[in-house]
N, C-alpha and C positions, 0 to 999 in steps of 0.2 A: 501495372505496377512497374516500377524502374528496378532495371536488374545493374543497375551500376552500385558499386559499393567502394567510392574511394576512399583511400583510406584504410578500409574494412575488405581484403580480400582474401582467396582460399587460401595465399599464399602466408598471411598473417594467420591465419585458424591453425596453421599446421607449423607455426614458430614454436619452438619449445618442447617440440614432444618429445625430445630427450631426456627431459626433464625426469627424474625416478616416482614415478606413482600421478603423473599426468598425461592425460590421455586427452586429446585431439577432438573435438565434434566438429565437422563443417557442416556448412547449411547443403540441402538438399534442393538445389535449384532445379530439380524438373519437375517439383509439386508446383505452381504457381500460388501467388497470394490469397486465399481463403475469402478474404474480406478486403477488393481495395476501396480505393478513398472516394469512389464515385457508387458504393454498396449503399444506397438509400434513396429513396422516391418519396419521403415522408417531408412534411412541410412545418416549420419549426412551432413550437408551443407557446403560445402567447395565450395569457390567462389575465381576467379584470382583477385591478390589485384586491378587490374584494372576495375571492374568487375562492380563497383558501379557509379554514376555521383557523382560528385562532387559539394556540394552544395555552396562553397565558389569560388571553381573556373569556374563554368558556367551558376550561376543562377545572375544574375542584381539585386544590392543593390537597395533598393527604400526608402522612407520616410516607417514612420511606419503608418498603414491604419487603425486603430483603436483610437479612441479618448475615453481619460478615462469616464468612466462612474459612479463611485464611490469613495468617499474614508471618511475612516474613522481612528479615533485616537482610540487607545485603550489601556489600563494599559500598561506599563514596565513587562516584560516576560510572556506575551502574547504568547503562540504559536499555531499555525492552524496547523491542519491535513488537507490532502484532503478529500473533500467530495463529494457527486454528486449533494445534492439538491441545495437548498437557506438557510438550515441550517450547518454548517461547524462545527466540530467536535474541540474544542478546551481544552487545557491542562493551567489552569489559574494559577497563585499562589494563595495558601493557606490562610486560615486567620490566623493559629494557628501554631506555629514551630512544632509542631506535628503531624498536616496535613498540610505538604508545596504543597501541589499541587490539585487543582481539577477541576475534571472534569464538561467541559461547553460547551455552544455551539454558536454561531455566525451566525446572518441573516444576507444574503446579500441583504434581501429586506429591512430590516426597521434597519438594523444598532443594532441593541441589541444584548449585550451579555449576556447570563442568562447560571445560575449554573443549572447542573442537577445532579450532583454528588459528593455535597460540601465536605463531608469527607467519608475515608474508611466503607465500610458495613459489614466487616471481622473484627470476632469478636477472632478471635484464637490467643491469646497474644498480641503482640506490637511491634512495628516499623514497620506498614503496610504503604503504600504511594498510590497513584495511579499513574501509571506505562505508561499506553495508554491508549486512547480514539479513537473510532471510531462513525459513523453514517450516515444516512441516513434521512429525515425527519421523519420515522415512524418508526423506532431501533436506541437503544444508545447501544455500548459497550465497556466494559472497561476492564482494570485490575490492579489489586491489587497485590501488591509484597510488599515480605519481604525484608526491608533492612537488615536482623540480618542472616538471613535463606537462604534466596533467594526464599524462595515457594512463588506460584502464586497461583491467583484466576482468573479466567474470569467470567465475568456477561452481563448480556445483557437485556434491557428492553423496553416499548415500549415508544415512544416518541408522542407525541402530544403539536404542537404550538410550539416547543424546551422547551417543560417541562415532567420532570417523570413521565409518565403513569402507574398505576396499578402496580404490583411489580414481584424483580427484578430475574429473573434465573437465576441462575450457574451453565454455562455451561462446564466450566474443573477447576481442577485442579492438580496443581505438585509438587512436590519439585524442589530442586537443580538441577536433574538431564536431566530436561528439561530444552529447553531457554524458557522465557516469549514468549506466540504466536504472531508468525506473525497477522493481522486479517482486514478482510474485510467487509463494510455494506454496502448492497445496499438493498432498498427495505424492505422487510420483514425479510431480508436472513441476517445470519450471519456466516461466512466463517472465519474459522481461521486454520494455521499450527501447530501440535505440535511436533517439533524437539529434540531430546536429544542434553544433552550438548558436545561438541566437546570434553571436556575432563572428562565427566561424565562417570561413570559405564555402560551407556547403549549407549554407544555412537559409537557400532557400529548395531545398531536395525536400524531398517526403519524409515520414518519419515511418516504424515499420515495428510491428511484435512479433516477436517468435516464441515457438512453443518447444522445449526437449524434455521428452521422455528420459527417465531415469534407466541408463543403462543402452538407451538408443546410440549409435556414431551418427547422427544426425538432427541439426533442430531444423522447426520449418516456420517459414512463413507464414504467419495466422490473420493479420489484422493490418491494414496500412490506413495513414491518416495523414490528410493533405496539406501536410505540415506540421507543428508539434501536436504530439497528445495534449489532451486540458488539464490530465492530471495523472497520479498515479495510480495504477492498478487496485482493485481491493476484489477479493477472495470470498465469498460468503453462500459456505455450505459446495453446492455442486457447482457453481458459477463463478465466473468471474465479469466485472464490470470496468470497461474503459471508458474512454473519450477521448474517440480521433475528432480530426477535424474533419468538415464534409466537405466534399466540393460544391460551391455555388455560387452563384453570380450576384446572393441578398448582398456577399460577406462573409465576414468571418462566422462557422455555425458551426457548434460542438456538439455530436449526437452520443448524448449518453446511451452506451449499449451494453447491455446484458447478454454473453456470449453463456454457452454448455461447456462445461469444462469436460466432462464427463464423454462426449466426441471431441475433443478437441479443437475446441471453440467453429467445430464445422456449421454449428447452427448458431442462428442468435434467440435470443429468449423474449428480446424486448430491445425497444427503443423510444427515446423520447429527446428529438432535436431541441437545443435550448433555443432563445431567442436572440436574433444578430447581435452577436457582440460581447456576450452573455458567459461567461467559462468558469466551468466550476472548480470549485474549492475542494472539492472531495463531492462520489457519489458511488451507492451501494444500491444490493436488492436483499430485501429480507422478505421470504417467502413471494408470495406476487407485487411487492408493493415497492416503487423505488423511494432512496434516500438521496436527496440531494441538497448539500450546500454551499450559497454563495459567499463570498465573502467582502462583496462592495456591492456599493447602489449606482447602478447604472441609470443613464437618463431617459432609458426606452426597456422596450420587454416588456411590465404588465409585471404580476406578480414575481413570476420567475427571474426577474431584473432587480430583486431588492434585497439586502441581505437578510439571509438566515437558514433554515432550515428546516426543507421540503419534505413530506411525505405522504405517497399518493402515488395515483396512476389516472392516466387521461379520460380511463372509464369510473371511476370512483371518486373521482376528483381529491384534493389534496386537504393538510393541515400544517400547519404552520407555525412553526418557534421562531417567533423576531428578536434571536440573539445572534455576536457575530460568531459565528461557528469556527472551535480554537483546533478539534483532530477528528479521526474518523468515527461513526458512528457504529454500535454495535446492539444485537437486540437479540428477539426469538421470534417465530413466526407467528405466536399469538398474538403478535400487537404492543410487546414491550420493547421501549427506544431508550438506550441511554445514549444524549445527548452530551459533549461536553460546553461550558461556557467558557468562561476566562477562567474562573476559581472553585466552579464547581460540575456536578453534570446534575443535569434534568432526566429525571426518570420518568417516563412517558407512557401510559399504558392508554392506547387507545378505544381496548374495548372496554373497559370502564371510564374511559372520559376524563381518567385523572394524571394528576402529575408528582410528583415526589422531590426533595433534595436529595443529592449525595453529597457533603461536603467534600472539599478538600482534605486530606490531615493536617494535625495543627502545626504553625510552621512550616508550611510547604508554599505558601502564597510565590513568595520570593522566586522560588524555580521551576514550581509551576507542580502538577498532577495532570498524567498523560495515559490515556486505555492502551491496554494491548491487549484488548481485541479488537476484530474486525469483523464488520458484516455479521451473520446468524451464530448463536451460540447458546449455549446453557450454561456459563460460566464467565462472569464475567470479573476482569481483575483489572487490575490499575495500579500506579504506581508515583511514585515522588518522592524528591530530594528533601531531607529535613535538617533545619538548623539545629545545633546543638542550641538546646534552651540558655544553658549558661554561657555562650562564649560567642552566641550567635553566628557562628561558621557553619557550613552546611558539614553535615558527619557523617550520615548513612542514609540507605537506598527503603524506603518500606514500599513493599510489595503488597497489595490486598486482595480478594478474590469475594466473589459475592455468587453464591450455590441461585440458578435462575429458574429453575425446576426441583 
Protein backbone atom coordinates (compact mmCIF):
# COMPACT_ATOMS: atom_id res chain seq x y z
CA UNK A 1 0.00 0.00 0.00
CA UNK A 2 1.39 3.54 -0.80
CA UNK A 3 2.21 5.58 2.11
CA UNK A 4 2.39 8.74 -0.02
CA UNK A 5 -0.58 11.13 0.60
CA UNK A 6 -0.01 14.29 -1.46
CA UNK A 7 -1.92 16.60 -0.92
CA UNK A 8 -3.45 14.87 2.17
CA UNK A 9 -0.73 15.19 4.86
CA UNK A 10 -0.34 15.02 8.78
CA UNK A 11 0.57 18.35 8.29
CA UNK A 12 -3.00 19.36 6.73
CA UNK A 13 -4.88 16.86 9.61
CA UNK A 14 -3.68 19.11 12.14
CA UNK A 15 -4.65 22.76 10.22
CA UNK A 16 -7.38 24.27 12.22
CA UNK A 17 -7.20 22.77 15.46
CA UNK A 18 -7.62 25.99 16.92
CA UNK A 19 -10.56 26.20 15.84
CA UNK A 20 -13.17 26.30 19.37
CA UNK A 21 -14.96 22.66 19.54
CA UNK A 22 -12.63 20.93 16.74
CA UNK A 23 -10.45 18.45 17.32
CA UNK A 24 -7.64 17.06 15.08
CA UNK A 25 -7.74 12.87 14.08
CA UNK A 26 -4.51 11.86 12.12
CA UNK A 27 -4.16 8.62 10.53
CA UNK A 28 -2.15 6.02 12.44
CA UNK A 29 0.43 5.15 9.96
CA UNK A 30 2.12 2.30 11.90
CA UNK A 31 -1.21 -0.07 11.44
CA UNK A 32 -0.44 -0.97 7.80
CA UNK A 33 -3.52 -1.38 5.21
CA UNK A 34 -5.92 -4.13 6.36
CA UNK A 35 -6.97 -5.06 3.06
CA UNK A 36 -4.55 -3.94 0.02
CA UNK A 37 -5.45 -3.93 -3.69
CA UNK A 38 -3.64 -7.17 -4.36
CA UNK A 39 -6.21 -9.03 -1.16
CA UNK A 40 -7.82 -11.65 -3.44
CA UNK A 41 -6.93 -15.11 -5.27
CA UNK A 42 -10.54 -15.44 -6.48
CA UNK A 43 -11.31 -15.63 -10.23
CA UNK A 44 -14.06 -13.30 -11.56
CA UNK A 45 -17.78 -14.53 -11.88
CA UNK A 46 -19.12 -15.20 -15.17
CA UNK A 47 -22.51 -16.77 -15.17
CA UNK A 48 -24.71 -18.28 -18.54
CA UNK A 49 -27.13 -15.32 -19.23
CA UNK A 50 -29.61 -18.09 -18.39
CA UNK A 51 -28.21 -18.76 -15.42
CA UNK A 52 -30.48 -16.62 -12.96
CA UNK A 53 -34.61 -17.01 -12.35
CA UNK A 54 -36.37 -14.58 -13.43
CA UNK A 55 -38.21 -12.44 -11.05
CA UNK A 56 -40.82 -10.94 -13.51
CA UNK A 57 -41.15 -13.96 -15.27
CA UNK A 58 -41.74 -16.86 -12.65
CA UNK A 59 -42.46 -15.30 -9.34
CA UNK A 60 -46.69 -14.62 -8.93
CA UNK A 61 -47.59 -10.86 -8.67
CA UNK A 62 -49.63 -10.36 -5.40
CA UNK A 63 -51.21 -7.31 -3.69
CA UNK A 64 -48.57 -5.34 -1.74
CA UNK A 65 -48.45 -7.15 2.11
CA UNK A 66 -47.42 -4.26 3.97
CA UNK A 67 -49.68 -1.48 5.21
CA UNK A 68 -48.10 2.14 5.65
CA UNK A 69 -47.18 2.68 8.99
CA UNK A 70 -46.16 6.52 8.84
CA UNK A 71 -46.13 9.52 7.17
CA UNK A 72 -45.02 12.70 7.44
CA UNK A 73 -44.91 16.34 5.71
CA UNK A 74 -41.86 18.13 5.64
CA UNK A 75 -40.30 21.53 4.23
CA UNK A 76 -39.90 21.77 0.11
CA UNK A 77 -36.15 20.45 -0.52
CA UNK A 78 -36.03 18.12 2.12
CA UNK A 79 -33.61 15.39 1.35
CA UNK A 80 -32.98 11.93 3.34
CA UNK A 81 -29.93 9.90 3.23
CA UNK A 82 -30.20 6.38 4.15
CA UNK A 83 -29.73 5.67 7.51
CA UNK A 84 -29.93 2.60 9.91
CA UNK A 85 -31.33 3.87 13.11
CA UNK A 86 -34.71 5.88 13.81
CA UNK A 87 -32.61 8.94 13.34
CA UNK A 88 -32.10 9.55 9.29
CA UNK A 89 -29.46 11.75 8.12
CA UNK A 90 -30.94 14.59 6.25
CA UNK A 91 -29.49 17.76 3.88
CA UNK A 92 -32.10 20.73 4.77
CA UNK A 93 -32.01 24.12 3.05
CA UNK A 94 -30.19 26.92 4.53
CA UNK A 95 -31.42 29.85 6.33
CA UNK A 96 -28.99 32.27 4.83
CA UNK A 97 -27.96 32.45 0.90
CA UNK A 98 -24.62 31.89 2.18
CA UNK A 99 -25.25 28.80 3.92
CA UNK A 100 -27.93 27.20 1.56
CA UNK A 101 -27.85 23.86 3.01
CA UNK A 102 -27.49 22.21 6.36
CA UNK A 103 -27.06 19.59 7.90
CA UNK A 104 -30.12 17.71 10.08
CA UNK A 105 -31.57 14.83 10.93
CA UNK A 106 -35.15 12.93 10.97
CA UNK A 107 -37.00 10.58 13.54
CA UNK A 108 -38.88 7.98 12.38
CA UNK A 109 -40.26 7.61 15.75
CA UNK A 110 -41.65 10.95 16.76
CA UNK A 111 -41.62 12.78 13.41
CA UNK A 112 -39.02 15.79 14.22
CA UNK A 113 -36.67 17.13 12.16
CA UNK A 114 -33.89 18.97 14.10
CA UNK A 115 -30.69 20.83 12.73
CA UNK A 116 -27.40 19.54 13.87
CA UNK A 117 -25.21 21.25 11.66
CA UNK A 118 -26.87 24.72 10.93
CA UNK A 119 -23.90 26.28 9.14
CA UNK A 120 -20.29 25.50 7.91
CA UNK A 121 -17.59 24.95 10.89
CA UNK A 122 -14.59 25.81 8.30
CA UNK A 123 -13.19 28.70 8.83
CA UNK A 124 -10.49 28.88 5.85
CA UNK A 125 -11.94 31.66 3.50
CA UNK A 126 -15.52 31.58 1.91
CA UNK A 127 -17.85 29.90 -0.30
CA UNK A 128 -17.94 26.69 1.99
CA UNK A 129 -21.44 24.77 1.76
CA UNK A 130 -22.26 21.47 3.36
CA UNK A 131 -21.66 18.89 0.76
CA UNK A 132 -23.08 15.42 2.68
CA UNK A 133 -24.50 14.15 5.54
CA UNK A 134 -24.29 10.92 7.02
CA UNK A 135 -25.32 9.06 10.48
CA UNK A 136 -26.29 6.64 12.86
CA UNK A 137 -28.03 7.40 16.10
CA UNK A 138 -24.80 7.95 18.12
CA UNK A 139 -22.27 9.70 14.93
CA UNK A 140 -23.21 12.50 12.62
CA UNK A 141 -20.82 13.04 9.69
CA UNK A 142 -20.44 15.44 7.19
CA UNK A 143 -18.74 17.52 4.70
CA UNK A 144 -17.76 20.71 3.83
CA UNK A 145 -16.64 21.84 0.33
CA UNK A 146 -15.40 24.68 -1.43
CA UNK A 147 -17.53 25.92 -4.05
CA UNK A 148 -14.68 28.56 -5.23
CA UNK A 149 -11.72 25.72 -4.70
CA UNK A 150 -13.32 22.42 -4.54
CA UNK A 151 -11.32 21.57 -1.18
CA UNK A 152 -13.10 19.34 1.22
CA UNK A 153 -13.34 18.91 4.99
CA UNK A 154 -14.86 15.89 6.70
CA UNK A 155 -16.01 15.97 10.33
CA UNK A 156 -17.75 13.77 12.29
CA UNK A 157 -19.30 14.09 15.88
CA UNK A 158 -21.25 12.36 18.46
CA UNK A 159 -24.82 12.41 18.33
CA UNK A 160 -27.21 12.08 21.18
CA UNK A 161 -31.25 12.32 21.04
CA UNK A 162 -30.36 13.76 17.10
CA UNK A 163 -28.58 16.66 18.66
CA UNK A 164 -24.56 17.70 18.64
CA UNK A 165 -22.84 16.06 21.20
CA UNK A 166 -19.41 17.27 22.67
CA UNK A 167 -17.27 18.42 19.78
CA UNK A 168 -16.56 17.96 16.34
CA UNK A 169 -13.35 15.89 14.56
CA UNK A 170 -11.72 16.25 11.34
CA UNK A 171 -11.31 13.59 10.15
CA UNK A 172 -9.62 14.30 6.24
CA UNK A 173 -9.10 16.73 4.39
CA UNK A 174 -8.19 17.70 0.36
CA UNK A 175 -8.10 19.81 -2.28
CA UNK A 176 -9.22 19.47 -5.81
CA UNK A 177 -7.40 16.65 -6.47
CA UNK A 178 -9.51 14.39 -4.64
CA UNK A 179 -13.49 13.75 -5.12
CA UNK A 180 -15.49 14.67 -1.85
CA UNK A 181 -15.67 10.99 0.07
CA UNK A 182 -17.76 8.51 -0.40
CA UNK A 183 -18.83 7.84 3.65
CA UNK A 184 -20.59 5.51 5.80
CA UNK A 185 -22.17 5.58 9.69
CA UNK A 186 -23.07 2.96 11.53
CA UNK A 187 -22.70 2.64 15.11
CA UNK A 188 -19.62 4.35 16.58
CA UNK A 189 -17.78 3.78 13.06
CA UNK A 190 -17.18 6.16 10.55
CA UNK A 191 -16.12 4.76 7.25
CA UNK A 192 -15.32 6.90 4.37
CA UNK A 193 -13.30 6.47 0.62
CA UNK A 194 -10.75 8.85 -0.46
CA UNK A 195 -10.54 8.69 -4.27
CA UNK A 196 -8.34 11.19 -6.50
CA UNK A 197 -10.06 12.96 -9.17
CA UNK A 198 -10.45 11.10 -12.50
CA UNK A 199 -8.74 13.91 -14.08
CA UNK A 200 -6.57 15.30 -11.31
CA UNK A 201 -2.85 15.02 -10.94
CA UNK A 202 -3.02 11.99 -8.80
CA UNK A 203 -5.40 10.30 -10.50
CA UNK A 204 -3.52 7.38 -11.30
CA UNK A 205 -2.57 6.61 -7.28
CA UNK A 206 -4.63 4.00 -5.37
CA UNK A 207 -7.73 4.94 -3.74
CA UNK A 208 -7.92 3.88 0.17
CA UNK A 209 -10.82 3.50 3.21
CA UNK A 210 -10.55 4.40 6.41
CA UNK A 211 -12.17 3.55 9.57
CA UNK A 212 -12.57 6.19 12.94
CA UNK A 213 -13.76 5.14 16.00
CA UNK A 214 -16.02 7.62 17.69
CA UNK A 215 -13.91 9.41 20.19
CA UNK A 216 -10.54 7.67 18.91
CA UNK A 217 -7.48 10.62 17.95
CA UNK A 218 -6.88 8.20 15.17
CA UNK A 219 -8.52 6.72 11.88
CA UNK A 220 -6.88 3.87 10.21
CA UNK A 221 -6.30 2.35 7.05
CA UNK A 222 -9.01 -0.47 6.29
CA UNK A 223 -9.36 -1.38 2.60
CA UNK A 224 -7.19 -0.07 -0.56
CA UNK A 225 -8.41 -0.40 -4.07
CA UNK A 226 -6.27 -0.42 -7.23
CA UNK A 227 -7.68 2.57 -8.36
CA UNK A 228 -11.30 4.12 -7.84
CA UNK A 229 -13.84 2.17 -5.65
CA UNK A 230 -16.90 0.96 -8.06
CA UNK A 231 -19.22 2.47 -5.90
CA UNK A 232 -20.28 3.86 -2.70
CA UNK A 233 -20.21 2.30 0.54
CA UNK A 234 -23.54 0.61 2.07
CA UNK A 235 -23.97 -0.52 5.77
CA UNK A 236 -26.34 -3.48 6.33
CA UNK A 237 -26.89 -4.69 9.73
CA UNK A 238 -23.22 -5.73 11.21
CA UNK A 239 -21.32 -5.23 7.80
CA UNK A 240 -20.46 -3.17 5.44
CA UNK A 241 -19.88 -3.76 1.52
CA UNK A 242 -17.50 -1.99 -0.95
CA UNK A 243 -15.93 -2.39 -4.22
CA UNK A 244 -12.32 -1.75 -4.70
CA UNK A 245 -10.71 -2.58 -7.64
CA UNK A 246 -8.56 -5.76 -7.99
CA UNK A 247 -5.37 -6.04 -9.24
CA UNK A 248 -4.97 -8.03 -12.51
CA UNK A 249 -3.57 -8.50 -15.70
CA UNK A 250 -7.65 -9.77 -17.12
CA UNK A 251 -8.34 -5.71 -16.46
CA UNK A 252 -10.29 -3.72 -15.08
CA UNK A 253 -12.17 -6.31 -12.05
CA UNK A 254 -14.35 -5.06 -9.22
CA UNK A 255 -14.62 -7.53 -6.24
CA UNK A 256 -17.68 -6.94 -4.49
CA UNK A 257 -16.70 -7.43 -0.71
CA UNK A 258 -18.41 -7.99 2.33
CA UNK A 259 -16.14 -6.67 5.26
CA UNK A 260 -17.22 -7.21 9.57
CA UNK A 261 -17.86 -4.05 10.72
CA UNK A 262 -18.14 -5.41 14.13
CA UNK A 263 -13.67 -6.10 13.95
CA UNK A 264 -13.30 -3.43 12.11
CA UNK A 265 -13.47 -4.63 8.73
CA UNK A 266 -10.33 -6.99 9.90
CA UNK A 267 -12.11 -9.89 8.21
CA UNK A 268 -14.13 -10.17 5.04
CA UNK A 269 -17.45 -11.94 5.13
CA UNK A 270 -17.61 -12.66 1.37
CA UNK A 271 -16.57 -11.83 -2.01
CA UNK A 272 -17.77 -12.12 -5.43
CA UNK A 273 -15.17 -10.54 -8.34
CA UNK A 274 -17.47 -9.19 -11.14
CA UNK A 275 -16.64 -9.93 -14.75
CA UNK A 276 -13.73 -7.67 -16.74
CA UNK A 277 -15.15 -4.73 -17.10
CA UNK A 278 -18.29 -5.01 -15.32
CA UNK A 279 -18.85 -2.10 -12.23
CA UNK A 280 -21.45 -1.83 -10.16
CA UNK A 281 -24.16 0.48 -9.69
CA UNK A 282 -24.64 -0.24 -6.17
CA UNK A 283 -24.19 -3.54 -4.16
CA UNK A 284 -25.32 -4.84 -0.45
CA UNK A 285 -25.45 -8.16 1.75
CA UNK A 286 -28.73 -8.89 3.37
CA UNK A 287 -28.19 -11.79 5.63
CA UNK A 288 -25.94 -14.44 3.59
CA UNK A 289 -27.08 -13.38 0.19
CA UNK A 290 -25.52 -10.44 -1.82
CA UNK A 291 -27.53 -7.65 -3.81
CA UNK A 292 -26.16 -6.36 -6.75
CA UNK A 293 -26.79 -4.00 -9.40
CA UNK A 294 -25.83 -2.95 -12.77
CA UNK A 295 -26.78 -0.24 -14.55
CA UNK A 296 -25.55 -0.81 -18.31
CA UNK A 297 -25.32 -3.74 -20.81
CA UNK A 298 -21.98 -4.63 -21.37
CA UNK A 299 -20.76 -6.65 -24.45
CA UNK A 300 -19.14 -9.49 -22.45
CA UNK A 301 -19.62 -10.97 -18.65
CA UNK A 302 -22.68 -13.48 -18.93
CA UNK A 303 -25.38 -12.71 -16.77
CA UNK A 304 -23.70 -10.50 -14.54
CA UNK A 305 -22.87 -8.10 -17.73
CA UNK A 306 -26.60 -7.03 -18.27
CA UNK A 307 -28.48 -4.59 -16.56
CA UNK A 308 -30.51 -5.16 -13.37
CA UNK A 309 -30.70 -6.52 -10.32
CA UNK A 310 -28.89 -9.49 -8.75
CA UNK A 311 -29.47 -11.54 -5.93
CA UNK A 312 -27.83 -14.72 -4.89
CA UNK A 313 -24.46 -16.18 -3.98
CA UNK A 314 -22.22 -18.33 -6.12
CA UNK A 315 -23.43 -21.41 -3.83
CA UNK A 316 -27.11 -20.82 -4.39
CA UNK A 317 -27.09 -19.36 -7.33
CA UNK A 318 -28.98 -16.16 -8.26
CA UNK A 319 -32.48 -14.20 -9.31
CA UNK A 320 -32.94 -11.64 -11.28
CA UNK A 321 -35.18 -8.29 -11.82
CA UNK A 322 -34.44 -6.98 -15.49
CA UNK A 323 -35.17 -3.46 -14.58
CA UNK A 324 -32.53 -0.59 -14.70
CA UNK A 325 -31.91 -0.11 -11.07
CA UNK A 326 -32.65 3.72 -9.97
CA UNK A 327 -30.93 3.58 -5.73
CA UNK A 328 -30.06 1.19 -3.07
CA UNK A 329 -31.75 -1.72 -2.15
CA UNK A 330 -33.05 -2.43 1.29
CA UNK A 331 -34.76 -5.72 2.77
CA UNK A 332 -34.78 -8.24 5.93
CA UNK A 333 -33.09 -11.56 6.19
CA UNK A 334 -36.16 -13.48 5.45
CA UNK A 335 -36.08 -12.97 1.87
CA UNK A 336 -37.90 -9.63 1.38
CA UNK A 337 -36.24 -7.11 -1.38
CA UNK A 338 -37.44 -3.91 -1.93
CA UNK A 339 -36.21 -2.92 -5.10
CA UNK A 340 -36.51 0.63 -6.64
CA UNK A 341 -37.40 1.09 -10.50
CA UNK A 342 -37.81 4.48 -12.16
CA UNK A 343 -41.43 5.18 -10.54
CA UNK A 344 -41.89 2.63 -8.35
CA UNK A 345 -40.30 -0.27 -6.16
CA UNK A 346 -40.84 -4.08 -6.46
CA UNK A 347 -41.38 -5.81 -3.39
CA UNK A 348 -39.75 -9.04 -3.66
CA UNK A 349 -40.25 -11.89 -1.30
CA UNK A 350 -38.25 -14.78 -2.37
CA UNK A 351 -39.51 -17.35 0.00
CA UNK A 352 -42.85 -17.14 -1.24
CA UNK A 353 -41.94 -16.64 -4.98
CA UNK A 354 -43.72 -13.51 -5.23
CA UNK A 355 -43.70 -9.99 -6.01
CA UNK A 356 -45.67 -6.81 -5.07
CA UNK A 357 -45.96 -2.99 -6.29
CA UNK A 358 -45.18 -0.13 -4.11
CA UNK A 359 -46.15 2.88 -6.00
CA UNK A 360 -44.91 6.15 -6.19
CA UNK A 361 -47.05 8.93 -4.26
CA UNK A 362 -49.38 10.81 -6.44
CA UNK A 363 -47.48 13.51 -8.10
CA UNK A 364 -44.18 12.71 -7.34
CA UNK A 365 -43.39 11.18 -10.80
CA UNK A 366 -41.72 14.60 -11.85
CA UNK A 367 -38.85 14.42 -8.95
CA UNK A 368 -38.76 11.08 -8.37
CA UNK A 369 -39.33 8.82 -4.88
CA UNK A 370 -36.02 7.71 -3.20
CA UNK A 371 -35.46 4.79 -0.01
CA UNK A 372 -33.70 5.86 2.85
CA UNK A 373 -32.89 2.84 3.85
CA UNK A 374 -30.04 0.71 3.21
CA UNK A 375 -29.01 -2.81 3.16
CA UNK A 376 -31.19 -5.13 6.38
CA UNK A 377 -33.98 -3.50 8.09
CA UNK A 378 -37.37 -3.96 9.70
CA UNK A 379 -38.56 -0.51 8.61
CA UNK A 380 -38.68 0.44 5.68
CA UNK A 381 -39.37 4.32 4.55
CA UNK A 382 -39.14 6.50 1.56
CA UNK A 383 -39.71 9.64 0.60
CA UNK A 384 -40.74 12.26 -2.34
CA UNK A 385 -41.16 15.78 -3.61
CA UNK A 386 -44.87 16.49 -4.39
CA UNK A 387 -46.44 18.92 -6.78
CA UNK A 388 -48.98 21.19 -5.49
CA UNK A 389 -52.15 19.67 -7.20
CA UNK A 390 -53.47 23.13 -8.02
CA UNK A 391 -50.55 25.19 -9.18
CA UNK A 392 -48.42 22.21 -10.19
CA UNK A 393 -45.06 23.54 -8.37
CA UNK A 394 -43.45 21.13 -6.30
CA UNK A 395 -44.53 22.29 -2.23
CA UNK A 396 -43.54 19.72 0.19
CA UNK A 397 -41.48 16.70 1.23
CA UNK A 398 -43.84 13.30 2.34
CA UNK A 399 -42.05 10.98 4.17
CA UNK A 400 -43.50 7.30 4.50
CA UNK A 401 -42.54 4.23 6.49
CA UNK A 402 -43.69 0.63 5.96
CA UNK A 403 -43.58 -1.56 9.68
CA UNK A 404 -41.60 -5.02 7.97
CA UNK A 405 -42.06 -7.21 10.94
Amino acid sequence: MTKKYAGITRRSFLKGTATAGVVAVSLNTLVGCKHPADDTNKAPTVLDDNAATSILDEYKEVDLPYAQSGSWSLPLGTVIHTGEGSWLPVMATGDTATQPIKGSVFSTASGNLSDVVPKCITTDGSGWVVYDVACSDSAYAWVELNLITRAWVLYASKLEGGAFAGSASKLWEADDSYDPPQMAVSGTKVFWQVIPSASGKHSAENSNGYLWNLGDSQATSVVESAGRFGMAPSVSGSTITLAPRVSSKQGVLYGVTTYDLSNDLSSQVDQLILPVGVKPFYATRIGDTFVISIEANYNSGGLLGKMGTYIGNNSNGFIALSREPAAVVSGTEAGVYFIKSKASYFVVDTAAKTYAILPANDRALDYGEYPARDGVTNEFVTYSTIKNKGTGYPSVVIVRSFALS
